[in-house]
PQR file of N, CA, C, O and H, with PARSE charges and radii, in Angstrom:
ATOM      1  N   UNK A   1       4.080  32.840 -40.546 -0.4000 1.5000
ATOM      2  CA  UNK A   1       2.987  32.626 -41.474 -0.0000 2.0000
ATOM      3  C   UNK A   1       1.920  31.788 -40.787  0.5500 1.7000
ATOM      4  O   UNK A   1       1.966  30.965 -39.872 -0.5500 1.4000
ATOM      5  N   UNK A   2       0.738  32.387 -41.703 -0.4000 1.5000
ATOM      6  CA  UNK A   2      -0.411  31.165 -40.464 -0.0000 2.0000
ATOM      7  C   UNK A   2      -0.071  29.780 -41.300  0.5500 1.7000
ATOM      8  O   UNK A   2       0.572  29.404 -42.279 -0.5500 1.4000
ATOM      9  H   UNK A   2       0.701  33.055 -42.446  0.4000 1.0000
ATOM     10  N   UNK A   3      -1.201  29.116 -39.934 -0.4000 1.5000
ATOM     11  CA  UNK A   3      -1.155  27.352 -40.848 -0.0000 2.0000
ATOM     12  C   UNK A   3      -1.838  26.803 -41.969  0.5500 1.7000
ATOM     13  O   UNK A   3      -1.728  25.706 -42.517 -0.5500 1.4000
ATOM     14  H   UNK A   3      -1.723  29.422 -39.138  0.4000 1.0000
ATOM     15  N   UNK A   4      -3.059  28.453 -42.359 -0.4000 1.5000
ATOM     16  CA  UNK A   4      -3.604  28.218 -43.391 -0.0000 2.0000
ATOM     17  C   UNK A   4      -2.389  27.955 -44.677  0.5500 1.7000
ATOM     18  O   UNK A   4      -2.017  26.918 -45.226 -0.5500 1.4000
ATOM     19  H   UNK A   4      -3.149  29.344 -41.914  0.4000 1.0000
ATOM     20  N   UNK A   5      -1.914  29.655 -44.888 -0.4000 1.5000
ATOM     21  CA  UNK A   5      -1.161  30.037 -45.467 -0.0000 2.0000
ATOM     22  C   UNK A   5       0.062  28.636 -45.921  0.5500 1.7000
ATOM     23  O   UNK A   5       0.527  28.222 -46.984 -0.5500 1.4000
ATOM     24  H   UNK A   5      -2.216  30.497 -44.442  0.4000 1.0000
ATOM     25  N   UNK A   6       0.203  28.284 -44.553 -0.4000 1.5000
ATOM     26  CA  UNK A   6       1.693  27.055 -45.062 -0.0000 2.0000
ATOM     27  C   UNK A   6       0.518  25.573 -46.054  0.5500 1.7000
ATOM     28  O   UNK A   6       0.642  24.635 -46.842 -0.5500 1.4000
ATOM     29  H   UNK A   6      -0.174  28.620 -43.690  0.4000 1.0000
ATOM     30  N   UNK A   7      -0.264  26.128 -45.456 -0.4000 1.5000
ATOM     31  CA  UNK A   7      -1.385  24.365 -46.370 -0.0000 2.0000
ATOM     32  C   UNK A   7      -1.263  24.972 -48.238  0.5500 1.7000
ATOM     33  O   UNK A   7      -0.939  24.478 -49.318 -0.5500 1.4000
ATOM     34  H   UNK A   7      -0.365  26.890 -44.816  0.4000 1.0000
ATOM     35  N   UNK A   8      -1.737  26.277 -47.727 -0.4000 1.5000
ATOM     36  CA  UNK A   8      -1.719  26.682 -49.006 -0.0000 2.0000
ATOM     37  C   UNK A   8      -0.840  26.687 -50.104  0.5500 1.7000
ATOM     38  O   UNK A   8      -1.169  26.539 -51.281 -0.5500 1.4000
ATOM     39  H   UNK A   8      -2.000  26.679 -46.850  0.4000 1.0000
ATOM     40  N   UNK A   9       0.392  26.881 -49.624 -0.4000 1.5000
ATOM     41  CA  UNK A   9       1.689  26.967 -50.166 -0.0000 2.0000
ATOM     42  C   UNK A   9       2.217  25.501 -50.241  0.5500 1.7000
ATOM     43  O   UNK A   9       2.942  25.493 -51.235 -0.5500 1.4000
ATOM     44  H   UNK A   9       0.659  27.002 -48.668  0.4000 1.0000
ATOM     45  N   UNK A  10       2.214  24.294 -49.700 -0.4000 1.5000
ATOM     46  CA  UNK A  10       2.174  23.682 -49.627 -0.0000 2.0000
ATOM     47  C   UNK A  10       1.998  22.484 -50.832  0.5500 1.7000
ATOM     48  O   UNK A  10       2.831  21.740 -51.350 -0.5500 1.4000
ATOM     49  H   UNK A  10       1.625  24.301 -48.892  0.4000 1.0000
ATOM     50  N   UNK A  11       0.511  22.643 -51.039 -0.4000 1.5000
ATOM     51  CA  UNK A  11      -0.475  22.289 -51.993 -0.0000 2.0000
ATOM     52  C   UNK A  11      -0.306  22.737 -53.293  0.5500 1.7000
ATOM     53  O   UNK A  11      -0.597  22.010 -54.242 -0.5500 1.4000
ATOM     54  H   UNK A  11      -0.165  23.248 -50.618  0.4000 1.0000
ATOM     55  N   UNK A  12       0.262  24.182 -53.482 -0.4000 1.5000
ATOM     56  CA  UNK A  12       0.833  24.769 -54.829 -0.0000 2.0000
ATOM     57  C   UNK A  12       2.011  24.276 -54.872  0.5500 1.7000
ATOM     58  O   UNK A  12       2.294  24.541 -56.040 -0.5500 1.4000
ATOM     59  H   UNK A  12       0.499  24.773 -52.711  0.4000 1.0000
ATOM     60  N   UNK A  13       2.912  23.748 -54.451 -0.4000 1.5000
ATOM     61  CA  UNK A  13       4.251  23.374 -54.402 -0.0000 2.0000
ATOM     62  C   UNK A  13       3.875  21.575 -55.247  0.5500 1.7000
ATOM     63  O   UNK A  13       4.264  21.084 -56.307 -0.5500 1.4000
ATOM     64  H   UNK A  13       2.682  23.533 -53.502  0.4000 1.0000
ATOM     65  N   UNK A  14       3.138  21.152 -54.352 -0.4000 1.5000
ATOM     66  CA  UNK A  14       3.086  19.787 -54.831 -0.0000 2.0000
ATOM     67  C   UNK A  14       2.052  20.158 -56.357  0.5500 1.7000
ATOM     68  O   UNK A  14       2.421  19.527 -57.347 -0.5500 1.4000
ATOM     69  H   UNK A  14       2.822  21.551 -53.491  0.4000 1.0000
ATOM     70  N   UNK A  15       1.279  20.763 -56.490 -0.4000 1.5000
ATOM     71  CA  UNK A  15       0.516  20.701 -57.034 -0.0000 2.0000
ATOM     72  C   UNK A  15       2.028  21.147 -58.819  0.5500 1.7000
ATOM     73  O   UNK A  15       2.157  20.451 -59.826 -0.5500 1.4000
ATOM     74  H   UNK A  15       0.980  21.276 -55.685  0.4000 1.0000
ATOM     75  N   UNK A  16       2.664  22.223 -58.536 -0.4000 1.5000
ATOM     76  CA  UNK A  16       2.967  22.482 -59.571 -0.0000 2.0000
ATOM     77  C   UNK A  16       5.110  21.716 -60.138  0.5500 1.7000
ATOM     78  O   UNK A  16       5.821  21.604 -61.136 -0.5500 1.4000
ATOM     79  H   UNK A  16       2.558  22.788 -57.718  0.4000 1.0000
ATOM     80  N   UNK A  17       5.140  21.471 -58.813 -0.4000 1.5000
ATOM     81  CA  UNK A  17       6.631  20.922 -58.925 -0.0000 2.0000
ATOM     82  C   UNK A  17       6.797  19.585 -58.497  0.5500 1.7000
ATOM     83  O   UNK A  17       7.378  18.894 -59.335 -0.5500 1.4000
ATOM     84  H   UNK A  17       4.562  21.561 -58.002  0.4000 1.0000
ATOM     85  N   UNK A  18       6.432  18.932 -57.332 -0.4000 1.5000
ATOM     86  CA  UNK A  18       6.437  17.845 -57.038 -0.0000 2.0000
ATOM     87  C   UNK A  18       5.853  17.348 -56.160  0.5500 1.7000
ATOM     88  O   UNK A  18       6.028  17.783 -55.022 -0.5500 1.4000
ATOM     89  H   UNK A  18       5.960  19.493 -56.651  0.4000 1.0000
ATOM     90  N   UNK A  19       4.851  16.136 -56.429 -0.4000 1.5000
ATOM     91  CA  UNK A  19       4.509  15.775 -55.025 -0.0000 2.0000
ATOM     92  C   UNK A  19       5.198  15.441 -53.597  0.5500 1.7000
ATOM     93  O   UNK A  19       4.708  15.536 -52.472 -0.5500 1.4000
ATOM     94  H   UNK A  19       4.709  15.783 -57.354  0.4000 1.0000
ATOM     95  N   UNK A  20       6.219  15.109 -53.914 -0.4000 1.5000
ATOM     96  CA  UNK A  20       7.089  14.708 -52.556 -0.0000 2.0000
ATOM     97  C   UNK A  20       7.273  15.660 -51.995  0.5500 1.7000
ATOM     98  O   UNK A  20       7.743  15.508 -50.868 -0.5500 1.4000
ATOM     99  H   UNK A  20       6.617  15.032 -54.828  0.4000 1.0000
ATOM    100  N   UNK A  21       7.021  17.033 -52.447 -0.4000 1.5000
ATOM    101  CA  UNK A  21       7.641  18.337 -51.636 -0.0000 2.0000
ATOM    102  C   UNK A  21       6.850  18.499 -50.454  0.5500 1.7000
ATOM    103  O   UNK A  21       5.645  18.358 -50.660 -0.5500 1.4000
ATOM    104  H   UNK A  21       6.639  17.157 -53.363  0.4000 1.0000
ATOM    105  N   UNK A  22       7.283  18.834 -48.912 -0.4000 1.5000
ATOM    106  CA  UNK A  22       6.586  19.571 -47.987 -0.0000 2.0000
ATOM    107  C   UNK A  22       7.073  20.242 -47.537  0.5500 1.7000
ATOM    108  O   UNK A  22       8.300  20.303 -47.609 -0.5500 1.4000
ATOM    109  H   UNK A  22       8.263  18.949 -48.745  0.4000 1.0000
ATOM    110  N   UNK A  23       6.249  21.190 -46.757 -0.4000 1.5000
ATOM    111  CA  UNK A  23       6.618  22.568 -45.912 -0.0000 2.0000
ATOM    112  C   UNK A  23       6.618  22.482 -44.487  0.5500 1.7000
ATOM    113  O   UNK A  23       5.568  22.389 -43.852 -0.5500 1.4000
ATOM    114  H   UNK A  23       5.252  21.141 -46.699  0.4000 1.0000
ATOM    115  N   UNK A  24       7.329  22.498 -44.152 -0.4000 1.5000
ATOM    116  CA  UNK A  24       7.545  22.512 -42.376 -0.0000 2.0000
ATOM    117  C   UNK A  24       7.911  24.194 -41.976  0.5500 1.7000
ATOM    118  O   UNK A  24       8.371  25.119 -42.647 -0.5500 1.4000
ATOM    119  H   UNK A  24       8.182  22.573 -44.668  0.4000 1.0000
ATOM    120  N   UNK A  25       7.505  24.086 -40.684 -0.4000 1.5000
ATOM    121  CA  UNK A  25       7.752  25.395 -39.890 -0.0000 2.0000
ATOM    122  C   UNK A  25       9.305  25.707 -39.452  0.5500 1.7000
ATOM    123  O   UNK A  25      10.040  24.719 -39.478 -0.5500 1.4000
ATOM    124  H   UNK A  25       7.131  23.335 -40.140  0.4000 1.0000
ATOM    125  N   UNK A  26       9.697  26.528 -39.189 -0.4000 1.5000
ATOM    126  CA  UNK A  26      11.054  26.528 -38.923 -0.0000 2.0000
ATOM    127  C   UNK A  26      11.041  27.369 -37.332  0.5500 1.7000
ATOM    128  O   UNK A  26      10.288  28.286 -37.005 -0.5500 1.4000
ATOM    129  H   UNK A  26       9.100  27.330 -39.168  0.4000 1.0000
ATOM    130  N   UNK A  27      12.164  26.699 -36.476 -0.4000 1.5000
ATOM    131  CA  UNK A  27      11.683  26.936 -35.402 -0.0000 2.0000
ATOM    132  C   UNK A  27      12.312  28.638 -35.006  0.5500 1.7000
ATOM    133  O   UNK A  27      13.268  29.231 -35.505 -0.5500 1.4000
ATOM    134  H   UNK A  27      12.776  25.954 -36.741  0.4000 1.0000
ATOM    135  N   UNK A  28      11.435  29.043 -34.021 -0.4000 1.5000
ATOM    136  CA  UNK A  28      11.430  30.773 -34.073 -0.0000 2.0000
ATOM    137  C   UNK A  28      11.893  31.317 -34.593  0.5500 1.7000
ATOM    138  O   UNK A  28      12.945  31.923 -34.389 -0.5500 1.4000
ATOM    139  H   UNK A  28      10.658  28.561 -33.615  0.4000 1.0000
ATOM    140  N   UNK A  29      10.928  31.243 -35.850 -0.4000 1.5000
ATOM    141  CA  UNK A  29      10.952  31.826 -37.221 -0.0000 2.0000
ATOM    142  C   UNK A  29       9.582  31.964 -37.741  0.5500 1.7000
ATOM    143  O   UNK A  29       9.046  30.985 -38.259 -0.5500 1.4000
ATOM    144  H   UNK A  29      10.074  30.751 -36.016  0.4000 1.0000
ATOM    145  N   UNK A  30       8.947  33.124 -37.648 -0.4000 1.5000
ATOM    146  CA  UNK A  30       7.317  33.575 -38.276 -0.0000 2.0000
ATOM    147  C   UNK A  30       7.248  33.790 -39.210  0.5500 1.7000
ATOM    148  O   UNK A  30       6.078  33.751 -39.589 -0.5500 1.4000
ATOM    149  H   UNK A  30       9.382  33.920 -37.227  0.4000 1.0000
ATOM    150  N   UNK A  31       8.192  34.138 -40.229 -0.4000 1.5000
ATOM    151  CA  UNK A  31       8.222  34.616 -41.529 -0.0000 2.0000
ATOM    152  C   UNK A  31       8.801  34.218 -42.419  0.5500 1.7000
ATOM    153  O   UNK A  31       9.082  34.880 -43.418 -0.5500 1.4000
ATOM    154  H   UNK A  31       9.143  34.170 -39.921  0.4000 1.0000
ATOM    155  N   UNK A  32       9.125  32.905 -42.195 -0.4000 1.5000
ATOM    156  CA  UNK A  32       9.280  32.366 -43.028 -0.0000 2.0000
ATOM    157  C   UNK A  32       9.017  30.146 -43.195  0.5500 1.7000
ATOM    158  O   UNK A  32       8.346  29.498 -42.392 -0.5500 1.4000
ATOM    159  H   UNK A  32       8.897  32.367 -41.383  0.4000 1.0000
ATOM    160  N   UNK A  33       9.600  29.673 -44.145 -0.4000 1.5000
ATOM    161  CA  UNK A  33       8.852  28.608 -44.152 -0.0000 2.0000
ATOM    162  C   UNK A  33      10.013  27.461 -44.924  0.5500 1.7000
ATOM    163  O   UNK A  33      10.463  27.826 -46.010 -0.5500 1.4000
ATOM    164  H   UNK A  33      10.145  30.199 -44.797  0.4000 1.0000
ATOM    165  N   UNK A  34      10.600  25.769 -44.233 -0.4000 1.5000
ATOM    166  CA  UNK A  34      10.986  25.341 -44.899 -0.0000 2.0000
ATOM    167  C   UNK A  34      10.600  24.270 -45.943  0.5500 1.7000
ATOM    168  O   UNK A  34       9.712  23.472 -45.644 -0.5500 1.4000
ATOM    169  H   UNK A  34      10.235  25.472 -43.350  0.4000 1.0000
ATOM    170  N   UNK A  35      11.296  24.188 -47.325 -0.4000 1.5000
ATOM    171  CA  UNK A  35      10.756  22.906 -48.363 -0.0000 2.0000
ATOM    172  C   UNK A  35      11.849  22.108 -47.974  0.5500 1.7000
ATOM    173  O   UNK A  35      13.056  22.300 -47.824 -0.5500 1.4000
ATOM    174  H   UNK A  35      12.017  24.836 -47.568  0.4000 1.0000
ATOM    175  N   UNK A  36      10.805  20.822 -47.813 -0.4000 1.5000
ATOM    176  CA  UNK A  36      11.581  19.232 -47.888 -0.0000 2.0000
ATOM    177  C   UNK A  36      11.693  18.505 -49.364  0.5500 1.7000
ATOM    178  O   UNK A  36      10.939  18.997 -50.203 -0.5500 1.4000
ATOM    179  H   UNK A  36       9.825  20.666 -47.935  0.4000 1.0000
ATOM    180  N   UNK A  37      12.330  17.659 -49.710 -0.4000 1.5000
ATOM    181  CA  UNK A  37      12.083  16.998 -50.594 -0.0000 2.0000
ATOM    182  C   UNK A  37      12.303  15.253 -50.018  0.5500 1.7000
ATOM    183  O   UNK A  37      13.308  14.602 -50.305 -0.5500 1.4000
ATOM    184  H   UNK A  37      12.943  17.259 -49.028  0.4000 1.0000
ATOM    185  N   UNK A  38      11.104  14.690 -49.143 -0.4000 1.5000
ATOM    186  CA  UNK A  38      11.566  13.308 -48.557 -0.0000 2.0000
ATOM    187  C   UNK A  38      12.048  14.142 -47.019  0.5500 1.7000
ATOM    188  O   UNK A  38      11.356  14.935 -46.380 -0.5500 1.4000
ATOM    189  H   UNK A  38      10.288  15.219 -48.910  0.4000 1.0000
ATOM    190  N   UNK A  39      13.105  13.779 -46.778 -0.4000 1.5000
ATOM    191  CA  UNK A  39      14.046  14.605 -45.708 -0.0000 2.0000
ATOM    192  C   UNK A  39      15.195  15.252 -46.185  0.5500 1.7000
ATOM    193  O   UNK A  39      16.028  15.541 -45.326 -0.5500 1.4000
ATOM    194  H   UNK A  39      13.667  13.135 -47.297  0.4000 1.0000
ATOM    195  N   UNK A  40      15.435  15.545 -47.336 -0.4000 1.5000
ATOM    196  CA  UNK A  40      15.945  16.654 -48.298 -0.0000 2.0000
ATOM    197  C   UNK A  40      15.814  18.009 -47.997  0.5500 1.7000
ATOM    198  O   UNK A  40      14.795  18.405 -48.562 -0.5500 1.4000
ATOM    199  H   UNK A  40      14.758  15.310 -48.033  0.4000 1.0000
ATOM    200  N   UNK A  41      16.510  19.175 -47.197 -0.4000 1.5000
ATOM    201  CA  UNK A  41      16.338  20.431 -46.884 -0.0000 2.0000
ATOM    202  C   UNK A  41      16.244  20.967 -48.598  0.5500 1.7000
ATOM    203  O   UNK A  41      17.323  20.823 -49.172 -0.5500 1.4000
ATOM    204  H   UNK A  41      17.338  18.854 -46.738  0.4000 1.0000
ATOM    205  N   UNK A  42      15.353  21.432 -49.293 -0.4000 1.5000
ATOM    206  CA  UNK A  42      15.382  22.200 -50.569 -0.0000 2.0000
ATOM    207  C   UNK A  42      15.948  23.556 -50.411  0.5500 1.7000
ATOM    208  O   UNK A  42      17.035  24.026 -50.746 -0.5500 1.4000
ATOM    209  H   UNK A  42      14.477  21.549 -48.827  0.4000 1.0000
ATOM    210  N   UNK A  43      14.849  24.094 -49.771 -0.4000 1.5000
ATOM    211  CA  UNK A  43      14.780  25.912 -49.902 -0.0000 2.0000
ATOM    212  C   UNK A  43      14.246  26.399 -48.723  0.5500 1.7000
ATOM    213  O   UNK A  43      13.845  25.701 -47.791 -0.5500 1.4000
ATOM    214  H   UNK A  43      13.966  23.712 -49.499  0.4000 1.0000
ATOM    215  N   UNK A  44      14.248  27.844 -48.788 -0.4000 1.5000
ATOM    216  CA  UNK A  44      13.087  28.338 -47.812 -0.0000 2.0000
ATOM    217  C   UNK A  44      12.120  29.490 -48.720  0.5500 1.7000
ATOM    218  O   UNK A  44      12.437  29.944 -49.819 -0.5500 1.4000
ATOM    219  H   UNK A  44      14.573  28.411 -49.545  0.4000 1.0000
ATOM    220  N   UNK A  45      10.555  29.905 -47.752 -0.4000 1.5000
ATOM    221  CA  UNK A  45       9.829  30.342 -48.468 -0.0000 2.0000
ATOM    222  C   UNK A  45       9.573  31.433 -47.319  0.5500 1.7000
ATOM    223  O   UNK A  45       9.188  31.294 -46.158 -0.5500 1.4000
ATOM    224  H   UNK A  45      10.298  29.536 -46.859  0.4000 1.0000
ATOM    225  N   UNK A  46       9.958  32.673 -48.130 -0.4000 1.5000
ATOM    226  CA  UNK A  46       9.395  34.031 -47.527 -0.0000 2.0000
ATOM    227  C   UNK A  46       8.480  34.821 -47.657  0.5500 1.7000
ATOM    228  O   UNK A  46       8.134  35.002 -48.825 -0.5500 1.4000
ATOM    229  H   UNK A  46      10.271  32.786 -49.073  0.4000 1.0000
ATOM    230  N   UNK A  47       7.940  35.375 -46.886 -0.4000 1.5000
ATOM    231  CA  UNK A  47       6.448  36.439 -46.765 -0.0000 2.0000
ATOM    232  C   UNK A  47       7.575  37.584 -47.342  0.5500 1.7000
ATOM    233  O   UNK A  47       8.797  37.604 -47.197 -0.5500 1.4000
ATOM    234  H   UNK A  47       8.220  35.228 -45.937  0.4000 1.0000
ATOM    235  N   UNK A  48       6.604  38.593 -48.103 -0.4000 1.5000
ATOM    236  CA  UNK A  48       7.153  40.151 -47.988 -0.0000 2.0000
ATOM    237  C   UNK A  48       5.366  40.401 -48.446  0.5500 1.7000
ATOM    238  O   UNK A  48       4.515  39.807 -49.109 -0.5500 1.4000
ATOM    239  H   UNK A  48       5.611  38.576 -48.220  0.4000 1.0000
ATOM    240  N   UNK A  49       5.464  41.531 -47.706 -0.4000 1.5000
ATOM    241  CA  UNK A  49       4.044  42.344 -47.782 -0.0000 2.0000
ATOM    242  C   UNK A  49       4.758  43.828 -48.045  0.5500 1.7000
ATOM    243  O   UNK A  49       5.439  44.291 -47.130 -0.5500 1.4000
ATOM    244  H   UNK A  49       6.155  42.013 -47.167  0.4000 1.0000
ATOM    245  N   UNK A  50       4.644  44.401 -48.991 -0.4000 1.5000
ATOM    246  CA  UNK A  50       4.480  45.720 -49.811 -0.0000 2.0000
ATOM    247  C   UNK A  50       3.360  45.888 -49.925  0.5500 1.7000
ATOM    248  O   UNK A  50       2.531  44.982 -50.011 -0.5500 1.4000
ATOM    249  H   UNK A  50       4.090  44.025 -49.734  0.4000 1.0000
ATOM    250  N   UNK A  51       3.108  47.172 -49.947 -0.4000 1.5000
ATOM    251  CA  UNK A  51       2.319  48.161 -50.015 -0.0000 2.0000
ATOM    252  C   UNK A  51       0.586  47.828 -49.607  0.5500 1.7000
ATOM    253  O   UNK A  51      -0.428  48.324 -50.096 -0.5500 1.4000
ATOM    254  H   UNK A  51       3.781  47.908 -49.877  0.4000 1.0000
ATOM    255  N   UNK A  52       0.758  46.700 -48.425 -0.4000 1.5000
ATOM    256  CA  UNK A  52      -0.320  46.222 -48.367 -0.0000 2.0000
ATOM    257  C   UNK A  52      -0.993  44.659 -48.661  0.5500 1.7000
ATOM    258  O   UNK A  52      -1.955  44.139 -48.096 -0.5500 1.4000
ATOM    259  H   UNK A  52       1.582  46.297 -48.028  0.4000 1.0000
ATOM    260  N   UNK A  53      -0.167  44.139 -49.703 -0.4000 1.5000
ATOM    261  CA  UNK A  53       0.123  42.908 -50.658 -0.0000 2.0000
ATOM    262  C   UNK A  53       1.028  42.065 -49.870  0.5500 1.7000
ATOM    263  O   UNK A  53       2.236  42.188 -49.666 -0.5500 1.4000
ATOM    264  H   UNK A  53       0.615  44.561 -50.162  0.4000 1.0000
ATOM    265  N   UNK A  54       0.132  41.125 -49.444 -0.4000 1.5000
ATOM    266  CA  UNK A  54       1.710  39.955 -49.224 -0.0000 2.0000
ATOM    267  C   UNK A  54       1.704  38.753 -50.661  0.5500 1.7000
ATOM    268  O   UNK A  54       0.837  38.121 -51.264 -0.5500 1.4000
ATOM    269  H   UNK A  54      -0.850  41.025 -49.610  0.4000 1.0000
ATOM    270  N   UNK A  55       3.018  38.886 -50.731 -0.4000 1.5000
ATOM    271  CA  UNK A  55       3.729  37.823 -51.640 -0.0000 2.0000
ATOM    272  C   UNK A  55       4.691  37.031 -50.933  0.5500 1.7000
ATOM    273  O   UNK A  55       5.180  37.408 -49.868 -0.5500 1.4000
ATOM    274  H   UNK A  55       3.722  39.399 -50.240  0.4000 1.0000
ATOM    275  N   UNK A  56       5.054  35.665 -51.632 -0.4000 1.5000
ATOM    276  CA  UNK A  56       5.598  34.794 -51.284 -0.0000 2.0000
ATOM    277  C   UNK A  56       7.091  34.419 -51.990  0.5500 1.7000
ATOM    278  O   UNK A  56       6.768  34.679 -53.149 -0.5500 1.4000
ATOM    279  H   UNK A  56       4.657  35.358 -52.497  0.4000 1.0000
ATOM    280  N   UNK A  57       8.068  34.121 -52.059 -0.4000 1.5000
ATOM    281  CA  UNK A  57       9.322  33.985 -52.203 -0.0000 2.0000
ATOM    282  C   UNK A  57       9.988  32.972 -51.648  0.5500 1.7000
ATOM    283  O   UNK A  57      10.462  32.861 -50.517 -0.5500 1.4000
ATOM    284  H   UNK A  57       8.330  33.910 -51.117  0.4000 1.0000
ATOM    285  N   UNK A  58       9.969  31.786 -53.134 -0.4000 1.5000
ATOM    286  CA  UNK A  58      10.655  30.383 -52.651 -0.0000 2.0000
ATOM    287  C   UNK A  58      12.682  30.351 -53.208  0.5500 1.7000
ATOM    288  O   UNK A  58      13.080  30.194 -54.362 -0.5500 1.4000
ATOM    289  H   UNK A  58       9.584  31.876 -54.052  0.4000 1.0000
ATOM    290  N   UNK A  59      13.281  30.489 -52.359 -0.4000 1.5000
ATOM    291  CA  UNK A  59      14.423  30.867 -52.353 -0.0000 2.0000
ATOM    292  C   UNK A  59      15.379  28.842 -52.251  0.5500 1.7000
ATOM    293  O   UNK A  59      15.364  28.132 -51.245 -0.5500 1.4000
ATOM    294  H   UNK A  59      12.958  30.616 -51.422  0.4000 1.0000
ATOM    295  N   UNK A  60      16.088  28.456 -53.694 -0.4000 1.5000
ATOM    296  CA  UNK A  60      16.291  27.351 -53.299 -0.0000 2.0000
ATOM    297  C   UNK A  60      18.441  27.902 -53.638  0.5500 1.7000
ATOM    298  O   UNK A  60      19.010  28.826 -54.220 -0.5500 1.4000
ATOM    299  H   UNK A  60      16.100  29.032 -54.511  0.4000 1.0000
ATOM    300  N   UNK A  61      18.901  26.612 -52.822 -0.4000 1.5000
ATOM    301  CA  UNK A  61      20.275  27.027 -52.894 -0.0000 2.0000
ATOM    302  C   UNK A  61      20.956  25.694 -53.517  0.5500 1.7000
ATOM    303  O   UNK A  61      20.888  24.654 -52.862 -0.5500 1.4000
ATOM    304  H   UNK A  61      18.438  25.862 -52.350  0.4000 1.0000
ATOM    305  N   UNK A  62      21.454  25.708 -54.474 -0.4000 1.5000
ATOM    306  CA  UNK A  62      22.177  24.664 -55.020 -0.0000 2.0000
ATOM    307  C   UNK A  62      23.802  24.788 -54.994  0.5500 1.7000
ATOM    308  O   UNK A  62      24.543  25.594 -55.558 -0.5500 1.4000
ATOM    309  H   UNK A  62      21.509  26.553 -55.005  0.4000 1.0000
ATOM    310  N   UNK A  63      24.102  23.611 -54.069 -0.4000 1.5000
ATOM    311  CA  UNK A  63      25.883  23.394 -54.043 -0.0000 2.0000
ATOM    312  C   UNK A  63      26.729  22.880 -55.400  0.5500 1.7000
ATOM    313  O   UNK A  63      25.918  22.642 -56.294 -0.5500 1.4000
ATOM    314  H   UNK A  63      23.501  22.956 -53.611  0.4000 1.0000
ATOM    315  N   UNK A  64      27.263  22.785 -55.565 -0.4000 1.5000
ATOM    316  CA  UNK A  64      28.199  23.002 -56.888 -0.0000 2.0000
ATOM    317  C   UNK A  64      28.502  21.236 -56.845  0.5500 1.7000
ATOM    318  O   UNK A  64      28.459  20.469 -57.808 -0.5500 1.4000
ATOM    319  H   UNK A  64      27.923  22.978 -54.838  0.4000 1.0000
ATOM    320  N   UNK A  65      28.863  20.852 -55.185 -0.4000 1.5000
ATOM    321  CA  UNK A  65      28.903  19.183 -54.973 -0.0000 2.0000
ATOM    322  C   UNK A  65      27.494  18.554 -55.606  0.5500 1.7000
ATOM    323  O   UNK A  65      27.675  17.406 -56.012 -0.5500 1.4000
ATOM    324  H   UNK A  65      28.898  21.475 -54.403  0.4000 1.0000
ATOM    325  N   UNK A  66      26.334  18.970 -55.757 -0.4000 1.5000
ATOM    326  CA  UNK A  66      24.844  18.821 -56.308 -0.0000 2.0000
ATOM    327  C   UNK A  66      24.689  18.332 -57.564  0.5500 1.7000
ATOM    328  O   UNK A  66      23.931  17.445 -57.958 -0.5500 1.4000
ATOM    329  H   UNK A  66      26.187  19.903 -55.428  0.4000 1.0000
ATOM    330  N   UNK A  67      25.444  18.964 -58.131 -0.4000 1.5000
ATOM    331  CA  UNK A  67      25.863  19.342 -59.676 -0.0000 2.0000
ATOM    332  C   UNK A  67      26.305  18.334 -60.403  0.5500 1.7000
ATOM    333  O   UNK A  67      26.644  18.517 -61.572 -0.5500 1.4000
ATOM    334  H   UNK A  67      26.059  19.685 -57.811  0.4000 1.0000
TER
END
């Protein structure tokens, strides 16, 4: 993803869930993107482009120890 794209995503993340959240790059990995919470691994965030359209896909994984 470009570095626009990660500001962008970024900024909607804090903007709509939390400020503490950021997005870091993940290393050789273009397509996709990780959320921090602090130094908290959250989720990751994926590109898919259909039919022309790219969309975004924040994928978070919760352990049952979490819980």
């Amino acid at each position: 993803m470009t570095a626009a794209e990660k500001g962008k995503l970024e900024a909607y993340l804090k903007k709509t869930l939390s400020s503490e959240l950021s997005v870091r790059t993940r290393a050789n990995t273009k397509g996709s993107l990780e959320v921090y919470k602090g130094e908290e691994f959250v989720g990751v965030i994926f590109a898919d482009v259909e039919d022309g359209e790219k969309s975004f896909m924040f994928s978070v994984a919760i352990l049952k120890e979490d819980l």
